[in-house]
C-alpha positions in Angstrom: -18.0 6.1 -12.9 -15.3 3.4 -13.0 -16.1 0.0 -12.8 -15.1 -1.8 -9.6 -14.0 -5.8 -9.2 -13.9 -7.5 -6.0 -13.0 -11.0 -6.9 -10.7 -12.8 -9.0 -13.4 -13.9 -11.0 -14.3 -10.6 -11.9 -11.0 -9.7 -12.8 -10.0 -12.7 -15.1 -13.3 -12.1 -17.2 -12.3 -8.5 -17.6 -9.1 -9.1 -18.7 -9.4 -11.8 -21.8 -8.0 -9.7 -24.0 -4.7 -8.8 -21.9 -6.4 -5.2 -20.8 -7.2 -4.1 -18.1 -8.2 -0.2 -17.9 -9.9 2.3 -16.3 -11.1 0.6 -13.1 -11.1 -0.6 -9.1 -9.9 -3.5 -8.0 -10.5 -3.9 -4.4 -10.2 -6.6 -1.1 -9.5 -9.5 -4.0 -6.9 -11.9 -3.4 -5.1 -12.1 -7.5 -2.6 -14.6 -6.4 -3.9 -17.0 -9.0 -3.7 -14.8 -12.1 -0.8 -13.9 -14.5 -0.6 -10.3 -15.6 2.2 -10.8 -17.7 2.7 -9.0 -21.3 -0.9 -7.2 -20.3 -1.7 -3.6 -20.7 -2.5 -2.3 -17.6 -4.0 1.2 -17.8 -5.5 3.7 -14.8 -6.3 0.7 -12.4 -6.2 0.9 -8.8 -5.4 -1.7 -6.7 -6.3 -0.9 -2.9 -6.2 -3.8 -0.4 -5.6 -6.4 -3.1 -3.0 -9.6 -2.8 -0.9 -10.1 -5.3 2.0 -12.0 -3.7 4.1 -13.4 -6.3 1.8 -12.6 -9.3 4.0 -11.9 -12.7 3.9 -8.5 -14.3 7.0 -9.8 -16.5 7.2 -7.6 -20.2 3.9 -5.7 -18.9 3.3 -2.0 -19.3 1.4 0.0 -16.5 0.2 3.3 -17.0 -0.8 5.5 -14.4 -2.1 2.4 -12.4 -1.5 2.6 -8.2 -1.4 0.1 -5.4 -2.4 1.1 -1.9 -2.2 -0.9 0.8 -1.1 -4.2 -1.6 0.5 -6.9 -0.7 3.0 -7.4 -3.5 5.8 -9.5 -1.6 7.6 -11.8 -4.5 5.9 -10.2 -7.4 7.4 -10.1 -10.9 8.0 -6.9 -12.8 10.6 -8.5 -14.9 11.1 -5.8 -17.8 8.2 -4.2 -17.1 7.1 -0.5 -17.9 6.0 1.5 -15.3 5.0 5.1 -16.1 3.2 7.3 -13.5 2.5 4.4 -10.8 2.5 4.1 -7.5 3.1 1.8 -4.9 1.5 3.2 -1.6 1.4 1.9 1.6 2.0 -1.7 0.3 4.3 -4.6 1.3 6.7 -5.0 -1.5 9.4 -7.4 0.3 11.8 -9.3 -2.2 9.5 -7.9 -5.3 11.7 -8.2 -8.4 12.2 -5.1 -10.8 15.1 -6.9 -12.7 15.2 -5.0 -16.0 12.1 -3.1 -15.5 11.8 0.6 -17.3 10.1 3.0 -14.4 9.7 6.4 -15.1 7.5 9.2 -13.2 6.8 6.5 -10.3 5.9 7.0 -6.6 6.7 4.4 -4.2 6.0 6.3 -0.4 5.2 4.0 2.9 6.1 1.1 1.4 8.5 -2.0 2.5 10.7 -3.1 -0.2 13.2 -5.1 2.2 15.4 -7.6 -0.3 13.5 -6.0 -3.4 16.1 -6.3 -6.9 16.0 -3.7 -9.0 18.9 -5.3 -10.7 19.4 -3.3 -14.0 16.5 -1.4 -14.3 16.4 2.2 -15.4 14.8 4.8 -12.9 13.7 8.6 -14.3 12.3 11.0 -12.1 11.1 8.3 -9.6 10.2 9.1 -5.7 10.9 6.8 -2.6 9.2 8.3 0.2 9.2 6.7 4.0 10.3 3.8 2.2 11.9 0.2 3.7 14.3 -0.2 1.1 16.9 -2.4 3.6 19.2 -5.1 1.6 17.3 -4.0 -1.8 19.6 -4.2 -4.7 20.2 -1.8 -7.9 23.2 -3.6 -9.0 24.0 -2.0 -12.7 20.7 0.0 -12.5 20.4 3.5 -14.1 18.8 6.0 -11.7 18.4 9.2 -13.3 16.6 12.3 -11.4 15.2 10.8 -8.6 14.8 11.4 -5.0 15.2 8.8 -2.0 14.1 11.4 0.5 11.3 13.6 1.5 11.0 16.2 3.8 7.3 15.8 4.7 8.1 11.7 5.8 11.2 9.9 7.0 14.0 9.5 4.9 15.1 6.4 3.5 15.8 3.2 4.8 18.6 1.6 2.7 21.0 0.1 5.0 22.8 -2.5 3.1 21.3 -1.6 0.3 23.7 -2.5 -3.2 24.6 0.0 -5.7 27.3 -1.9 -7.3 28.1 -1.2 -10.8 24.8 1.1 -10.8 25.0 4.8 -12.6 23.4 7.7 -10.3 22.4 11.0 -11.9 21.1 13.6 -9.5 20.0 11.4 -7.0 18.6 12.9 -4.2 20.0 10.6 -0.7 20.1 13.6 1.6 19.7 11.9 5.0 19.3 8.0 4.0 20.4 5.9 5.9 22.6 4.3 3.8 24.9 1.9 6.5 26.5 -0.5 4.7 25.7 0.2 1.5 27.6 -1.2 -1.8 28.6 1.7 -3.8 31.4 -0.4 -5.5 32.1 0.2 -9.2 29.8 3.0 -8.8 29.0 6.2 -11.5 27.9 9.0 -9.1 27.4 12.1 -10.1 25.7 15.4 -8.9 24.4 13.1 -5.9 23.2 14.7 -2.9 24.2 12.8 0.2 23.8 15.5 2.9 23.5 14.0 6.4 23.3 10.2 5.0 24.9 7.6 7.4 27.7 5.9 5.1 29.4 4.2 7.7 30.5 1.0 6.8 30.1 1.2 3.2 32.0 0.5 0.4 33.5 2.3 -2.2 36.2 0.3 -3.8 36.2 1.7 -7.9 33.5 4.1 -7.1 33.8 7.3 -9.2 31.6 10.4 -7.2 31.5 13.5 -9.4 30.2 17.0 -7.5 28.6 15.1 -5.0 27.3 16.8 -1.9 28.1 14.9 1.3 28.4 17.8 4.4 27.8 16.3 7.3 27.5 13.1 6.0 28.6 10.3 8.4 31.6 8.2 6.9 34.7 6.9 7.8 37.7 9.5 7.4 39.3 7.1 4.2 35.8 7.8 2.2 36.2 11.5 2.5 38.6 11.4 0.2 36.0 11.2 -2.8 34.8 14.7 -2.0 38.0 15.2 -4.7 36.4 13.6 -7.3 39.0 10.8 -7.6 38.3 7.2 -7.7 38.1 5.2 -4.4 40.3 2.2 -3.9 
């Protein structure tokens, strides 16, 4: 049976050696402690505050957060592998740099979030609040922004300047106003996405699926592959 910590007290004498594994954390408030540089392996975090705790440099491992309140938090070239974020509030949380691979983030609200140069693989937003979030120069490789069990995608205004997308799944996002300046898309699907307003300038979209996509005329004009200006 795993063990289970319900205070912060708990938790900081568990984790004097920078590991925490194999556990359940639960109804603590964390706001205090500093996970950076840990190893953080198969813990659960349900109903836990951790409003602008550092995960900077730390590595997560199968770990999930349900119903966390993660607003502000540092994951500053963190590595997430097989983690979820579930049913959490994740407003302005900060991926800058982070490697996230295998992750699930459903139900959650990542309003404002930066995931400013991180690299995505085979990552899953589902029902997600991704509005004004930023993946300026990210890497997002095999991933999905859409699921046909929840509602798609929130990402108006969201910023993909300068980012490189590799079948990315966007079918249906709302995507008004979004930055796809300077842009590497390729094998995107953006079936029935709302791209009104957005902006393409240097953009480069490679078989890219955008049927009954909602755009202005002008943007149409990168179903030919050729650069948008």
């Amino acid at each position: 049976m795993e063990s289970v910590y319900e205070s912060v007290h708990d938790v900081r004498d568990k984790c004097r050696g920078q590991v925490l594994e194999g556990c359940l954390v639960q109804r603590a408030d964390l706001g205090v402690l500093d996970f950076s540089e840990f190893v953080l392996d198969r813990v659960a975090f349900k109903s836990v505050g951790l409003v602008g705790v550092r995960f900077s440099r730390t590595l997560l491992l199968a770990n999930s957060f349900t119903g966390a309140q993660l607003r502000k938090a540092a994951f500053h070239g963190a590595q997430l592998r097989s983690t979820s974020i579930l049913n959490s509030e994740a407003i302005e949380a900060d991926f800058e740099g982070a490697a996230i691979e295998g992750c699930k983030f459903f139900d959650s609200r990542f309003a404002n979030a930066r995931f400013v140069e991180a690299h995505l693989l085979n990552c899953r937003f589902g029902g997600a609040d991704l509005h004004g979030a930023t993946f300026e120069r990210a890497t997002i490789m095999h991933s999905q922004f859409s699921d046909s069990r929840m509602v798609n995608a929130q990402m108006s205004g969201v910023s993909f300047r300068g980012a490189v997308l590799v079948d990315v799944d966007l079918q249906g996002a709302n995507l008004y106003g979004a930055d796809f300046r300077d842009a590497l898309v390729v094998k995107a699907d953006l079936r029935d996405a709302n791209l009104m307003n957005a902006r393409f300038e240097g953009a480069t979209f490679v078989e890219t699926s955008t049927e009954r996509a909602d755009m202005e005329p002008a943007a149409r004009a990168l179903l030919s592959g050729r650069r948008a200006s």
